[in-house]
N, C-alpha and C positions, 0 to 999 in steps of 0.2 A: 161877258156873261158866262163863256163856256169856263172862265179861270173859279167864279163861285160854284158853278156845278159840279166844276173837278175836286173843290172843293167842300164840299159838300158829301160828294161821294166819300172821297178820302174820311171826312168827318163820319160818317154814318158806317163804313168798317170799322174805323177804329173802336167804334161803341157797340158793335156787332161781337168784335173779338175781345172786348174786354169783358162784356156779359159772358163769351162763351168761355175763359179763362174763372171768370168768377165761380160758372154751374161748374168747371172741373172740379175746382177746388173744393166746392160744398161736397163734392161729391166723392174725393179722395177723403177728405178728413171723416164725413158719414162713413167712409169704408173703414177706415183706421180706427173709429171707433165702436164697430160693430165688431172688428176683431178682436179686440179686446173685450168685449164683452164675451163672447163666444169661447177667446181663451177662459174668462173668469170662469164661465159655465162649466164646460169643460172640468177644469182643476176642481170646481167643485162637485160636481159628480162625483168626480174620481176620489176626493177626499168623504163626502158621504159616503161613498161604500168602505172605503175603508175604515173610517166611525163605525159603520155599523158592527164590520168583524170582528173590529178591536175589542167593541161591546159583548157581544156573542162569545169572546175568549175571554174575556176577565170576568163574566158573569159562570162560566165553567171553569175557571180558576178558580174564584171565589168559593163555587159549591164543591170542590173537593175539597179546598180548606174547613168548610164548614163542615163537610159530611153532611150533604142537604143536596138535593135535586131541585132546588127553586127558591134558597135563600140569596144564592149568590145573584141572579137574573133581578129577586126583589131588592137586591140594596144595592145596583147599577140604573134599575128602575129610579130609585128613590134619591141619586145622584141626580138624575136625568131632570124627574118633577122638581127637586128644588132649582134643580138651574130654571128650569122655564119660568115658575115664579117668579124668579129674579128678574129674567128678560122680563115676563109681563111687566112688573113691576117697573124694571126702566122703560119701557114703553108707554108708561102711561105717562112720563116727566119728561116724553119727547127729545131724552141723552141718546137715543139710540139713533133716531132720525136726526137730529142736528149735526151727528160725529157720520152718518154715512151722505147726508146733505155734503159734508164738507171734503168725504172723500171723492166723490164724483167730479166735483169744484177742481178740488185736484188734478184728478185726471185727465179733466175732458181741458182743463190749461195746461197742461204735458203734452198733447195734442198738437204737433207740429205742423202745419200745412205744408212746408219745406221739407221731409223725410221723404 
């Protein structure tokens, strides 16, 4: 009887420490993926504001070329509005969602547990 208990015991660690190696794991890869998300954040911030300066200096580019204090700001505007459009536009045919669906897909199978 004590050799099934001993066994037993044995059995019931083993499935102790494989749960607890399982919670690591979900829990290294949740961590690795939330860096990278974080990275993404990050770089995008950093690239928004830099959009935004670049904006702000070709639209005062623009208006000395033109000799205008707000044509250059309206035809950087009016780059801006047709792109949105565009976006709206593939937004509504679900290209936009489908190609960032399949970059996530991507990533999140890049996702090593072994790193």
């Amino acid at each position: 009887m004590s050799l099934i208990n001993n066994l037993l015991d044995k059995l019931t660690e083993y499935i102790r420490l494989k749960g607890e190696k399982l919670k690591l794991d979900i829990i290294a890869q949740v961590s690795r993926l939330l860096a990278h998300v974080l990275a993404f954040l990050f770089l995008g911030i950093i690239a928004f504001f830099l959009f935004i300066f670049l904006s702000l200096a070709l639209g005062g580019y623009l208006n000395v070329l033109l000799e205008s204090e707000y044509y250059g700001y309206l035809i950087v505007a009016g780059v801006y509005l047709i792109l949105l459009i565009s976006i709206f536009l593939l937004l509504r045919t679900n290209r936009i969602q489908n190609w960032l669906e399949s970059v996530f897909i991507n990533i999140s199978e890049n996702i090593d547990i072994n790193e």
